[in-house]
Z-matrix of the N, CA and C atoms (Angstrom, degrees):
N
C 1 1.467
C 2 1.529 1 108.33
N 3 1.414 2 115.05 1 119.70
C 4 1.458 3 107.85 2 176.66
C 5 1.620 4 128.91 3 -73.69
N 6 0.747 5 128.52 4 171.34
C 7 1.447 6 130.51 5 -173.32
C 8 2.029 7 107.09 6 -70.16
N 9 0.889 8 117.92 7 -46.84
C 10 1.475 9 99.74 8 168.92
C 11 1.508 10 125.36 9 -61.33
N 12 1.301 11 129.63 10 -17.25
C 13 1.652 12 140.86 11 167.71
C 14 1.472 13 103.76 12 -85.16
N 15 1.212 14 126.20 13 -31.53
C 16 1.932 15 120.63 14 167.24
C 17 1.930 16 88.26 15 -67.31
N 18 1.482 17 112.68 16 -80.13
C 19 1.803 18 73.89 17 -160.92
C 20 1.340 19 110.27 18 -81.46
N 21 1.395 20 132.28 19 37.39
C 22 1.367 21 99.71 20 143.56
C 23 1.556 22 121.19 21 -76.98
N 24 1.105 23 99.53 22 -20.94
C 25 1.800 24 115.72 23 -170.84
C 26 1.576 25 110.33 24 -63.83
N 27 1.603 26 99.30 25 -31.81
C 28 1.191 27 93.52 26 -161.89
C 29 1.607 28 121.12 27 -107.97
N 30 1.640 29 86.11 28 6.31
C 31 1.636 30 102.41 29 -174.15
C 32 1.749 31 116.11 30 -74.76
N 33 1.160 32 117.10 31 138.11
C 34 1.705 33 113.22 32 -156.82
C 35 1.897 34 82.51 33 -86.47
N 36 1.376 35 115.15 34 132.98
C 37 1.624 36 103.19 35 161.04
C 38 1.238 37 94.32 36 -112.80
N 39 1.522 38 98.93 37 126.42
C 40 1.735 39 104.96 38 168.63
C 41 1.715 40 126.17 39 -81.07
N 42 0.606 41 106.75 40 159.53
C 43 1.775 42 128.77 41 -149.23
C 44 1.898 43 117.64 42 -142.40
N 45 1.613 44 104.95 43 90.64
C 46 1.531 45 109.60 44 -177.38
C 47 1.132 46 101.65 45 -122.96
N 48 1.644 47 114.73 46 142.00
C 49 1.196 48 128.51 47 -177.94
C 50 1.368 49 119.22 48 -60.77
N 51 1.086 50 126.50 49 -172.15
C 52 1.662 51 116.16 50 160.97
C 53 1.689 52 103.99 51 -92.19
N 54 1.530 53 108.46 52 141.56
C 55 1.113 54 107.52 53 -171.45
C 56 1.775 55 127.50 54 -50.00
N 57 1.074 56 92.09 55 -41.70
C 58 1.504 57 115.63 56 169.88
C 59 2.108 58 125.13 57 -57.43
N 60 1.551 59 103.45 58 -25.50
C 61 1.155 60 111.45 59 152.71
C 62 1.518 61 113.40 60 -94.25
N 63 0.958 62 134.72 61 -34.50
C 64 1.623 63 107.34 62 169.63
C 65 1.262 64 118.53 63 -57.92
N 66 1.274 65 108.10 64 -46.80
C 67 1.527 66 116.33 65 -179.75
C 68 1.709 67 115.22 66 -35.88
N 69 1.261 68 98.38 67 -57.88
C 70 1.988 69 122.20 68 176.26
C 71 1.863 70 81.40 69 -53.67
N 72 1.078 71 140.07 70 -92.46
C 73 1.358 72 142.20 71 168.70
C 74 1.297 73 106.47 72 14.04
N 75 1.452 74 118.21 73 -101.80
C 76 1.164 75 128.61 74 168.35
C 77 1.511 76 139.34 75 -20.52
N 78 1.725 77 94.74 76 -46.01
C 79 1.637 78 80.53 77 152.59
C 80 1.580 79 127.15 78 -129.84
N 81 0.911 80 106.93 79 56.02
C 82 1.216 81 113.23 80 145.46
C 83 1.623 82 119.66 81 -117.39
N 84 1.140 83 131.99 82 1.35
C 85 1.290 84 145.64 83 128.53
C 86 1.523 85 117.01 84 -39.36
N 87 1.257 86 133.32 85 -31.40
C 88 1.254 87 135.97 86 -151.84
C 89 1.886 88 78.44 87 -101.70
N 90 1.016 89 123.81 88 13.64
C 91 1.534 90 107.22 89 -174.68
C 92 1.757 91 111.19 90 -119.79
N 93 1.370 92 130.61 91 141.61
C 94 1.279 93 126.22 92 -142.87
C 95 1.725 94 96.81 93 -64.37
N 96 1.496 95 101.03 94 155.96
C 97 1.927 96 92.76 95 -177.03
C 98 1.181 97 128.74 96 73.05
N 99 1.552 98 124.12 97 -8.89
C 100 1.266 99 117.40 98 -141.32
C 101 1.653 100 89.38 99 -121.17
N 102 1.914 101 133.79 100 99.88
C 103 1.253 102 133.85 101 -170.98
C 104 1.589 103 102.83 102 -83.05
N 105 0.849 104 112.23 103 -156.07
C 106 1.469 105 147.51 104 -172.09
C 107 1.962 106 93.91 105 -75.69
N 108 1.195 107 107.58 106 -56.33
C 109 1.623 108 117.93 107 -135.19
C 110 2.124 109 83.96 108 -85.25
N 111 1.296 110 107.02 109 -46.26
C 112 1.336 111 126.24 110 169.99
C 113 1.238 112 133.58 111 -32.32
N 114 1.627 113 99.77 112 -71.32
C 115 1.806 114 128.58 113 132.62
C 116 0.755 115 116.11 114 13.73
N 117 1.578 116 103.45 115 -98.91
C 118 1.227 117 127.51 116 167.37
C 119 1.538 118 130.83 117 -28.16
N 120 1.391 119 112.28 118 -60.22
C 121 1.242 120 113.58 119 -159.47
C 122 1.671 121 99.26 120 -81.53
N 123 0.908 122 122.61 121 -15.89
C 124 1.379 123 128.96 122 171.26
C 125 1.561 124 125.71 123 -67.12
N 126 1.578 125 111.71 124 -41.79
C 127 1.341 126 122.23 125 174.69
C 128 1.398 127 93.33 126 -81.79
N 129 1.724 128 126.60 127 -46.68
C 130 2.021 129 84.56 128 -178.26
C 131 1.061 130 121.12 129 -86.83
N 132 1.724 131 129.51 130 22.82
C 133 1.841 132 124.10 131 172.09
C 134 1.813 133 82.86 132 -83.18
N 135 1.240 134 113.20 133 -45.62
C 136 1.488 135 111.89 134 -176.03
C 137 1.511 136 105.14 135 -43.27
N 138 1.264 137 128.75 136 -47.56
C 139 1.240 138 113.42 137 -160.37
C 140 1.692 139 114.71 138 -97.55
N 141 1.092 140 105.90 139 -10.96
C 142 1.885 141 122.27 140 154.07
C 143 1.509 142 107.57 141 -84.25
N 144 0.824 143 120.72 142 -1.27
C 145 1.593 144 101.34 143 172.35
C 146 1.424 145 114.49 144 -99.59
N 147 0.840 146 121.05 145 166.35
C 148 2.015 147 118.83 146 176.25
C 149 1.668 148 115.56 147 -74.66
N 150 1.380 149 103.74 148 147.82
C 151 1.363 150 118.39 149 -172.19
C 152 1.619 151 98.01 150 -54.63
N 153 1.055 152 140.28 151 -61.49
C 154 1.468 153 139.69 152 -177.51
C 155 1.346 154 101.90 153 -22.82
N 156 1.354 155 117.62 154 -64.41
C 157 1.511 156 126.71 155 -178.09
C 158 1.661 157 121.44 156 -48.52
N 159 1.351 158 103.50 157 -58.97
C 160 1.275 159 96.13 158 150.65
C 161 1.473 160 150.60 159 -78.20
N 162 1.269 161 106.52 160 17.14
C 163 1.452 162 119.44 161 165.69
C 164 1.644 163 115.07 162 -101.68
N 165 1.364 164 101.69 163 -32.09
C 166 1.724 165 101.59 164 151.87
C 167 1.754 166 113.94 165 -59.62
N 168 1.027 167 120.92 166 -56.84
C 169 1.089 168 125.99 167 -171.17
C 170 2.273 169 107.55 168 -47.87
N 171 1.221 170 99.44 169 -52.34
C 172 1.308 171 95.99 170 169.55
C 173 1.240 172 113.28 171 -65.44
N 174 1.257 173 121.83 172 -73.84
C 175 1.623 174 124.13 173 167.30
C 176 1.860 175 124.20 174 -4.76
N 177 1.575 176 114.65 175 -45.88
C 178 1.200 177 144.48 176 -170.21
C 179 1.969 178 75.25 177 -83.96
N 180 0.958 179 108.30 178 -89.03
C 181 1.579 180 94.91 179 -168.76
C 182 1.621 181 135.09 180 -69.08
N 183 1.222 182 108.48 181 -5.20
C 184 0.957 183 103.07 182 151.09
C 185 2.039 184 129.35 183 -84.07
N 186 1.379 185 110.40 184 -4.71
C 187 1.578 186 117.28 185 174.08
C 188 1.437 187 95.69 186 -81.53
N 189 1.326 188 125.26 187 -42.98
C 190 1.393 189 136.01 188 179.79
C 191 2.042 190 100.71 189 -47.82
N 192 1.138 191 115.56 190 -50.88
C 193 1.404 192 117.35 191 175.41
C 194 1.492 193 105.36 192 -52.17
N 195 1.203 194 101.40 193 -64.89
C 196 1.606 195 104.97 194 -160.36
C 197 1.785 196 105.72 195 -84.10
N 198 0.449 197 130.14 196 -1.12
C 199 1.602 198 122.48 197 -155.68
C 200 1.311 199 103.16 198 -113.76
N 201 1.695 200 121.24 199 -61.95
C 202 1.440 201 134.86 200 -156.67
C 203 2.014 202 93.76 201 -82.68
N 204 1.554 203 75.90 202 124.73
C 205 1.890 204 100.43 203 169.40
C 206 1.430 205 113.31 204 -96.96
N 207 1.601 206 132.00 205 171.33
C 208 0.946 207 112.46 206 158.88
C 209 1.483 208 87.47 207 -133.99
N 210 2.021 209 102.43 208 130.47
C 211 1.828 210 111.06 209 -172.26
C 212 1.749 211 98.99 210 -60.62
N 213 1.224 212 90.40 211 143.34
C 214 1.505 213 105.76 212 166.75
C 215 1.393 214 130.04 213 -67.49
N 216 1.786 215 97.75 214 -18.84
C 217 1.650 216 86.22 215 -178.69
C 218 1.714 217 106.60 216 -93.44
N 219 1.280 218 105.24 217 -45.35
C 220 1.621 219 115.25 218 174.71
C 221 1.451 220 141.54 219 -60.67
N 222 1.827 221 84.92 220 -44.75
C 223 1.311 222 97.01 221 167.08
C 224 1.735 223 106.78 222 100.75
N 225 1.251 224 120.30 223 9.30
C 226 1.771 225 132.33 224 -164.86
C 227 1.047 226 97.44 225 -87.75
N 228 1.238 227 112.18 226 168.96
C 229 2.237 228 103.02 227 153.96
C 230 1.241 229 109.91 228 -98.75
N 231 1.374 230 118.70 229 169.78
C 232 1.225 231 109.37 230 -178.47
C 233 1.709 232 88.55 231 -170.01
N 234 1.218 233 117.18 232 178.19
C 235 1.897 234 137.48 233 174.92
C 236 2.092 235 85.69 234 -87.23
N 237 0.862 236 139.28 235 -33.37
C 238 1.910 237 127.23 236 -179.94
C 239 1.210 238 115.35 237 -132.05
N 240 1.217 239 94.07 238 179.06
C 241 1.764 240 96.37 239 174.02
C 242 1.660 241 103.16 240 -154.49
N 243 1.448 242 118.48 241 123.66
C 244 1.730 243 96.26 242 14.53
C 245 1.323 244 106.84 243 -96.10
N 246 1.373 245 113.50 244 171.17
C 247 1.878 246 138.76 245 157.33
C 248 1.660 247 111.65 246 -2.88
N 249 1.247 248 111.49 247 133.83
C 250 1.566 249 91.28 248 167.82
C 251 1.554 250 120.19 249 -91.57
N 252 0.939 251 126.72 250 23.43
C 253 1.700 252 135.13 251 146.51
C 254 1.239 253 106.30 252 -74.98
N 255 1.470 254 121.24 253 -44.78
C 256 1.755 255 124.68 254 -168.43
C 257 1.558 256 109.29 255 -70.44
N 258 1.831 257 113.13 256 -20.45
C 259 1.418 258 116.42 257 -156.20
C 260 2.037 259 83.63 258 -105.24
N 261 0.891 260 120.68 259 -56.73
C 262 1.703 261 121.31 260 -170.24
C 263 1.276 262 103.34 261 -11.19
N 264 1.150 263 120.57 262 139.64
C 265 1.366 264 131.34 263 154.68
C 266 1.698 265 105.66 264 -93.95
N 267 1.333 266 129.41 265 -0.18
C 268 1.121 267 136.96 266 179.58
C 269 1.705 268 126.04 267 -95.92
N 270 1.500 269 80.86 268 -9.65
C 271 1.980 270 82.83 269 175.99
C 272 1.073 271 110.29 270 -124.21
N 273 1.641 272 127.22 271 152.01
C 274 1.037 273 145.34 272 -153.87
C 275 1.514 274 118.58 273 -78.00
N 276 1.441 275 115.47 274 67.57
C 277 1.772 276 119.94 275 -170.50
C 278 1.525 277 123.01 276 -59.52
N 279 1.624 278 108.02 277 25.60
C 280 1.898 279 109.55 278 -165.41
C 281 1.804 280 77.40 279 -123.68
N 282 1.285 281 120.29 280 17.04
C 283 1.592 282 119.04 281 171.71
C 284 1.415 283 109.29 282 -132.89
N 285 1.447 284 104.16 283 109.31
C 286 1.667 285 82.83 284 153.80
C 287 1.348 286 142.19 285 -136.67
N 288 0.983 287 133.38 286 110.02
C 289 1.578 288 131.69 287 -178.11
C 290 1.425 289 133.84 288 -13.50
N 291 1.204 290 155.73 289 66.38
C 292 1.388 291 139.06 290 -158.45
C 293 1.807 292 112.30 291 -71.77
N 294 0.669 293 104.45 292 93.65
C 295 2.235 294 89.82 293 175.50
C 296 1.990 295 93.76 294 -109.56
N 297 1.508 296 68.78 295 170.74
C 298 1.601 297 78.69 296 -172.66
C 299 1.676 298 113.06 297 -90.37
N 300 1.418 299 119.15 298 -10.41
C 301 1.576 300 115.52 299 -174.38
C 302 1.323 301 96.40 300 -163.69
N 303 1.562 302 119.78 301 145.59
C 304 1.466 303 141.43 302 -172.32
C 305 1.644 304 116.33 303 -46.87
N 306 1.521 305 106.37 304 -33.79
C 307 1.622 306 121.58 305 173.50
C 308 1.755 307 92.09 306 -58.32
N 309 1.497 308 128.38 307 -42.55
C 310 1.594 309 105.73 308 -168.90
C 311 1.250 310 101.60 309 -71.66
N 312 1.155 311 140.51 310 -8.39
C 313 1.400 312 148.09 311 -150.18
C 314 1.981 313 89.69 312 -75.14
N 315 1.087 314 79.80 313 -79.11
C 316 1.875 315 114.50 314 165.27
C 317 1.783 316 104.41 315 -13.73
N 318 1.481 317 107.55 316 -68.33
C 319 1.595 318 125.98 317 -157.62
C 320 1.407 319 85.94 318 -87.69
N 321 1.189 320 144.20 319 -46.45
C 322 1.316 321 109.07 320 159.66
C 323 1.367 322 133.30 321 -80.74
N 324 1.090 323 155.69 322 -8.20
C 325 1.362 324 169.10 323 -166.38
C 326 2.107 325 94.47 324 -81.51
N 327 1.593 326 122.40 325 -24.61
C 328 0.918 327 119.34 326 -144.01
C 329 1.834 328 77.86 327 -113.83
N 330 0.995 329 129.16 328 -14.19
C 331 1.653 330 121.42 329 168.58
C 332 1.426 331 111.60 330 -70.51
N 333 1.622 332 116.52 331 -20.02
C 334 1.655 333 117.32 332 177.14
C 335 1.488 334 109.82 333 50.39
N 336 1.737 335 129.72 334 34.44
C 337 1.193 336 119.75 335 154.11
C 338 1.662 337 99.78 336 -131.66
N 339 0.790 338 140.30 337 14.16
C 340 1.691 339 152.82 338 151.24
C 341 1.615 340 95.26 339 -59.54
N 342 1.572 341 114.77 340 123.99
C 343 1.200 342 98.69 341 156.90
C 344 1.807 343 95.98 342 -153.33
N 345 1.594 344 123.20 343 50.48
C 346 0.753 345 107.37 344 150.33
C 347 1.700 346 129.62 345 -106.71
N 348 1.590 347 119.80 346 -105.33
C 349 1.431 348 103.19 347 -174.67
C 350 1.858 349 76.04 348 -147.73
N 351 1.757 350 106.25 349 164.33
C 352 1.739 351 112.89 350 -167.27
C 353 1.704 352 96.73 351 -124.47
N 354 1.879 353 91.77 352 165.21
C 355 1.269 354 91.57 353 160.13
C 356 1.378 355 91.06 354 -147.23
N 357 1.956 356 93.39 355 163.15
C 358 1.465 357 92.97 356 -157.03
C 359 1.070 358 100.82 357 -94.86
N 360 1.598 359 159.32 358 -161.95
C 361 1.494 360 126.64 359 108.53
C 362 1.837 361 114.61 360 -108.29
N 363 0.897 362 74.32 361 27.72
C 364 1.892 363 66.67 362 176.58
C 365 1.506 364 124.07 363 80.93
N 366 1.223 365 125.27 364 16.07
C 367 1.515 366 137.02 365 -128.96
C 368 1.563 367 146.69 366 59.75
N 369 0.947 368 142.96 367 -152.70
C 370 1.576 369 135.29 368 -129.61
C 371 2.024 370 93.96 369 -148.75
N 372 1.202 371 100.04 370 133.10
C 373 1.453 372 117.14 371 166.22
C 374 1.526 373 110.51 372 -34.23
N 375 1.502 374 120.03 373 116.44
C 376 1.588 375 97.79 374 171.80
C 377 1.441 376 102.24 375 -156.05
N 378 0.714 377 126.53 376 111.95
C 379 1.960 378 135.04 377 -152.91
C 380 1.745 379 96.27 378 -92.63
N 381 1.301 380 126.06 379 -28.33
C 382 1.568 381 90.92 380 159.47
C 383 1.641 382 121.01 381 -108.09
N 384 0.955 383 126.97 382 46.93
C 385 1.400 384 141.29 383 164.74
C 386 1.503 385 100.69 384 -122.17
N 387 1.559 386 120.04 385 -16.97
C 388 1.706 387 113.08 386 -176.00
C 389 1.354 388 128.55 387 87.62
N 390 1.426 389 112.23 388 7.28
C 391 1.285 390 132.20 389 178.29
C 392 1.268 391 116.99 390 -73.24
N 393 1.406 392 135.85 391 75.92
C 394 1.409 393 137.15 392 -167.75
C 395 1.878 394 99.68 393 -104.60
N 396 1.382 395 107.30 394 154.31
C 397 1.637 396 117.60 395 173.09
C 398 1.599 397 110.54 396 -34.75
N 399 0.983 398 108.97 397 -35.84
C 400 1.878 399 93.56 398 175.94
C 401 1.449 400 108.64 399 -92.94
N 402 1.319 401 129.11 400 48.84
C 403 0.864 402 147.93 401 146.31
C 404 1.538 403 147.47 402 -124.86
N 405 1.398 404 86.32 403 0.66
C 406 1.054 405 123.36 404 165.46
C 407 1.815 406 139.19 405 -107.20
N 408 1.012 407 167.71 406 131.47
C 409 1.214 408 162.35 407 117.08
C 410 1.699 409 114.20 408 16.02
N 411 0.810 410 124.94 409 35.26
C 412 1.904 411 126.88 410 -176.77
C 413 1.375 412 95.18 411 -106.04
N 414 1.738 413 125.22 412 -63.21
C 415 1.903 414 84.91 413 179.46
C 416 0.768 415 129.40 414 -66.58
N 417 1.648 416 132.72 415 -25.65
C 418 1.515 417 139.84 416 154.46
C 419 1.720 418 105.91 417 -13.29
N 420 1.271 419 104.97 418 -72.56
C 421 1.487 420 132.40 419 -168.50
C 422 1.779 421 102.92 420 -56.49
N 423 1.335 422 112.89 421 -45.65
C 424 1.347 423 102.84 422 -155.58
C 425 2.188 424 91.99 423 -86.42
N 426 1.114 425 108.82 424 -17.48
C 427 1.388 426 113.03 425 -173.79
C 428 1.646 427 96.55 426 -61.02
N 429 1.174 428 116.14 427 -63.54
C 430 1.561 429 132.82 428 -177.33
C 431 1.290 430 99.00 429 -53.57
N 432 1.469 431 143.36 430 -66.03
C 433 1.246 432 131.48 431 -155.38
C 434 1.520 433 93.34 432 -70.66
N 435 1.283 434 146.85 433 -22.64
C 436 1.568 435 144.21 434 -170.59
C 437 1.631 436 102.40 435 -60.16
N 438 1.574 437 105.63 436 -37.76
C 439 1.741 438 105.88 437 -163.02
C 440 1.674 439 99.59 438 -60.62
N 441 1.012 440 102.95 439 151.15
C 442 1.652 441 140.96 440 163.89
C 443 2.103 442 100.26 441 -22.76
N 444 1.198 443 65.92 442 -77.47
C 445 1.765 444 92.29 443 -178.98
C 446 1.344 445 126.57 444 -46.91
N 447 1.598 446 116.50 445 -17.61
C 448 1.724 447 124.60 446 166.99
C 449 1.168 448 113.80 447 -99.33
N 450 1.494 449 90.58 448 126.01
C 451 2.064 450 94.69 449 -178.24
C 452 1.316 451 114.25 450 -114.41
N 453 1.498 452 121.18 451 -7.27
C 454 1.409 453 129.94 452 -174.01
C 455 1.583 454 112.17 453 -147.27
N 456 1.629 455 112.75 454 120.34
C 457 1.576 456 94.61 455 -171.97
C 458 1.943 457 87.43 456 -119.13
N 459 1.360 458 119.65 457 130.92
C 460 1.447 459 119.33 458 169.13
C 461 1.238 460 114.08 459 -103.75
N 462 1.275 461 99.34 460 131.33
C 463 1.759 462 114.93 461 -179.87
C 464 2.195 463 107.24 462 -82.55
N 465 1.237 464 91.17 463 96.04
C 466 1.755 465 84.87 464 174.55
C 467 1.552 466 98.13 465 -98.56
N 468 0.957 467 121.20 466 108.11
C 469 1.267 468 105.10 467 158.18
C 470 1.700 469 105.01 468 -143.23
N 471 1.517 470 102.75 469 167.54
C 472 1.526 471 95.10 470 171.09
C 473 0.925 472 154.47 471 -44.97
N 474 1.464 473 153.67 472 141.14
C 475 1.294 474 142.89 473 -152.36
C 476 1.801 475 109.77 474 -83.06
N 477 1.324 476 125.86 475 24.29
C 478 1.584 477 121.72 476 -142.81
C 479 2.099 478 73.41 477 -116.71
N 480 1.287 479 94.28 478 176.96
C 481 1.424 480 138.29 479 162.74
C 482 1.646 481 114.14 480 -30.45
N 483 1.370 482 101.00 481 -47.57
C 484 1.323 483 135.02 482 -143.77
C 485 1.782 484 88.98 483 -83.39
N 486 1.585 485 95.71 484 -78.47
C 487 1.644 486 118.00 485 -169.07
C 488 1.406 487 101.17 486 -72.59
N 489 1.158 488 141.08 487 12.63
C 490 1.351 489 138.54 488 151.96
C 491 1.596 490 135.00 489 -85.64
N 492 1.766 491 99.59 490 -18.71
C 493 1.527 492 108.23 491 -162.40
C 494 1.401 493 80.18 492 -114.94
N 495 1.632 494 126.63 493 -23.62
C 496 1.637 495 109.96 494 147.33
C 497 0.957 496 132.39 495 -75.37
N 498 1.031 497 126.49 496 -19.30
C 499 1.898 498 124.48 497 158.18
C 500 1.127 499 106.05 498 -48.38
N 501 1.628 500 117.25 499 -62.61
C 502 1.679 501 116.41 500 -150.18
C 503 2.254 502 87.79 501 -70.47
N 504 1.152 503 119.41 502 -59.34
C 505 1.438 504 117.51 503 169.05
C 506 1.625 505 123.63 504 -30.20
N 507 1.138 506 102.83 505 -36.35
C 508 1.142 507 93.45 506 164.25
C 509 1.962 508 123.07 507 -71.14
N 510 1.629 509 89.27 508 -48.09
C 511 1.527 510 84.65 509 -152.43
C 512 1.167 511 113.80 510 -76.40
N 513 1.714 512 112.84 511 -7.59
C 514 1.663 513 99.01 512 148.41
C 515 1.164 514 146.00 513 -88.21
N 516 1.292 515 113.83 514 14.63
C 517 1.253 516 117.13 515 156.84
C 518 1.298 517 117.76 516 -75.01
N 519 1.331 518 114.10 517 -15.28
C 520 1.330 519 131.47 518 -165.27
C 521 1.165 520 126.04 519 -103.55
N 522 1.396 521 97.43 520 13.51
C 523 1.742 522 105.43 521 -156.64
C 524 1.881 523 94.99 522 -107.11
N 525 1.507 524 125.14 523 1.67
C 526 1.686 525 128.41 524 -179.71
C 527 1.659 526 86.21 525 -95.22
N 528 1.497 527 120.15 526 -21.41
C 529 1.764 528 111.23 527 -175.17
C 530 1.337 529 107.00 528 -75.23
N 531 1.354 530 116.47 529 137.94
C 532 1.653 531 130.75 530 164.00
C 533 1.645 532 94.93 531 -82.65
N 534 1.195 533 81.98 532 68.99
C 535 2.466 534 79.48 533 163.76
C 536 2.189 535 86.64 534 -146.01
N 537 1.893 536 89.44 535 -179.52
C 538 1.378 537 102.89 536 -160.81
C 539 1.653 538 88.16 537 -113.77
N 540 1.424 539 117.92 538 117.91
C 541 1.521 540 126.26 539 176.24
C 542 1.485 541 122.41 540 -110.26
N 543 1.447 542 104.26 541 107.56
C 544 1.786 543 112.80 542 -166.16
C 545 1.536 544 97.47 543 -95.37
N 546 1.551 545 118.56 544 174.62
C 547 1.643 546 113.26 545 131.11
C 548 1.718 547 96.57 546 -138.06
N 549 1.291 548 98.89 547 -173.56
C 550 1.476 549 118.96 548 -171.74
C 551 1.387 550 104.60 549 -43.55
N 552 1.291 551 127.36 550 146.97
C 553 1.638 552 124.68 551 150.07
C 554 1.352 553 106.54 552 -64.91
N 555 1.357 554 118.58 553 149.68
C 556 1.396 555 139.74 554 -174.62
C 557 1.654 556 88.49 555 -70.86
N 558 1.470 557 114.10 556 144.35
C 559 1.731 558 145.11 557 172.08
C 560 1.416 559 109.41 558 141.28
N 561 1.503 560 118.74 559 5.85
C 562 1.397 561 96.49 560 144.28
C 563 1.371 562 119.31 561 -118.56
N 564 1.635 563 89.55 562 142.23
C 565 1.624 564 107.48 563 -178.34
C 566 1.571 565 109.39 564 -36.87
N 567 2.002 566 104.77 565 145.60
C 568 1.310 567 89.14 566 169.00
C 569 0.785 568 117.26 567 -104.50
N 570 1.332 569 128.88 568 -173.58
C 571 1.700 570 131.78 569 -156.38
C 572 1.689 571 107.77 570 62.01
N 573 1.461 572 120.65 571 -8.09
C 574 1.121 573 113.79 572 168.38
C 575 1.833 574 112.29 573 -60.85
N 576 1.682 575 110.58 574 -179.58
C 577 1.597 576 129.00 575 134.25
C 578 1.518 577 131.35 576 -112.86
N 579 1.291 578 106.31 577 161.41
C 580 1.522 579 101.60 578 -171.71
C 581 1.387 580 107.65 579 -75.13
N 582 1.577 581 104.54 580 -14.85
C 583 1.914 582 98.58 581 177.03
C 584 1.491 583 120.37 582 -75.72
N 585 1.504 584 98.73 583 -13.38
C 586 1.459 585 91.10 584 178.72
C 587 1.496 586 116.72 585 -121.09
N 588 1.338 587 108.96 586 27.83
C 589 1.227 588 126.17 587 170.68
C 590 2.177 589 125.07 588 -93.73
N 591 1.484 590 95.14 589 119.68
C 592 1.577 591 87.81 590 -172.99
C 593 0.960 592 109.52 591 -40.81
N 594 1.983 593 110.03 592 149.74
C 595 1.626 594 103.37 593 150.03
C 596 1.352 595 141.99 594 -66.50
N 597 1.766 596 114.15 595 17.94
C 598 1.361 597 87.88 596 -179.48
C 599 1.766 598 102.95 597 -119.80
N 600 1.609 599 92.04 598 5.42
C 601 1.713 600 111.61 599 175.13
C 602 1.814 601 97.24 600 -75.90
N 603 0.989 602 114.92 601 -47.27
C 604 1.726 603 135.74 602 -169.23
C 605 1.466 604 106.42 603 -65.18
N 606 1.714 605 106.06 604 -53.25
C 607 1.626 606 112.37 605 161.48
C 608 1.315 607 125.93 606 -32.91
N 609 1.414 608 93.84 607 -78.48
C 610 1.897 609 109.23 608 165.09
C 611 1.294 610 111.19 609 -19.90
N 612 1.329 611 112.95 610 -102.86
C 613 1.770 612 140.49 611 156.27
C 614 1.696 613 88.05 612 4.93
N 615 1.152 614 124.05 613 -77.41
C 616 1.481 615 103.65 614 -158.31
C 617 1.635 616 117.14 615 -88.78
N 618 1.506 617 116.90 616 -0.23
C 619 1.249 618 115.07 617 177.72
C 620 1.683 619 103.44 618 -92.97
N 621 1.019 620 113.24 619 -36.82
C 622 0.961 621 125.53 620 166.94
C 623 1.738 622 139.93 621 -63.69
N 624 1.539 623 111.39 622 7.01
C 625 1.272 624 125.87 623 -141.35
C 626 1.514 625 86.15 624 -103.02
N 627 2.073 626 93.86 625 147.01
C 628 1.653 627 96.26 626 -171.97
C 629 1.578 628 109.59 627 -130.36
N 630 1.268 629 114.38 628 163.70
C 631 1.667 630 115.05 629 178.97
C 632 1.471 631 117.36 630 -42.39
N 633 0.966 632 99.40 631 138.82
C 634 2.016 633 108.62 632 163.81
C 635 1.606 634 104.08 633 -80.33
């Protein structure tokens, strides 16, 4: 092999995207789950697919800008405020659900034997991410469970590390309230979520749910 075929071999040719696809890269990376390799493959179906498609695709997020509220009393999203769970005169407001993010809202709403009203808190106690109670929805929560009118507050939250040392945080704050404080019966896995938990595991769990 002569010496001009060694460095061609060995010569690095560099290789940059177009700015405008990394960019697409970058954020869609910024979205939960979503790696490098993912990214990727997502921004170039985007760019093989037809403009129609991607004008839905903005369209869909741009209604997401304008449209989605988050109710003031619950804390859900919703098109008003407040929520139309929060506004029903049809659901049972002397119950309320606690989960930690709007997706549990979802995973329970989809068992169709829930029929009271939720609160969110925004996520779960977690001291090395920096997540302390004022970062959360708990006086929100503890103001509401004080009224007259709540007789049952349920702790849904995840089965992890996390949603346990907010359970117990919560329920002593909760423990000067004259109300009745359950959480789920044990059958979901731990280290599980409630979003990715069947509905008839989720069913159970809440028909089944016992005093703290």
């Amino acid at each position: 092999m002569n010496d001009e075929s060694q460095t061609y071999q060995s010569k690095e040719i560099p290789y940059e995207e177009p700015d405008a696809v990394e960019r697409a890269i970058n954020v869609f990376k910024q979205l939960p789950g979503i790696g490098d390799r993912t990214a990727r493959r997502i921004v170039y179906w985007l760019i093989s697919t037809s403009g129609e498609q991607i004008d839905e695709f903005a369209e869909a997020f741009r209604l997401l800008k304008e449209q989605i509220k988050i109710c003031s009393l619950c804390f859900n999203v919703s098109i008003s405020d407040p929520c139309n769970i929060c506004s029903s005169t049809e659901r049972d407001h002397s119950t309320i659900c606690v989960v930690a993010e709007p997706r549990d809202v979802s995973a329970i709403e989809m068992t169709r034997i829930y029929n009271g009203v939720y609160h969110i808190l925004g996520g779960v106690l977690d001291a090395l991410k920096g997540i302390g109670p004022e970062q959360l929805h708990i006086d929100e929560l503890i103001q509401r469970a004080s009224s007259d009118e709540v007789k049952e507050i349920i702790l849904a939250l995840d089965p992890s590390n996390e949603g346990e040392i907010t359970a117990r945080h919560i329920s002593k704050l909760l423990e000067p309230v004259q109300v009745k404080l359950t959480v789920l019966a044990q059958g979901i896995s731990a280290g599980s979520t409630l979003e990715f938990t069947d509905p008839k595991t989720l069913t159970n769990a809440i028909k089944n749910r016992r005093p703290i």
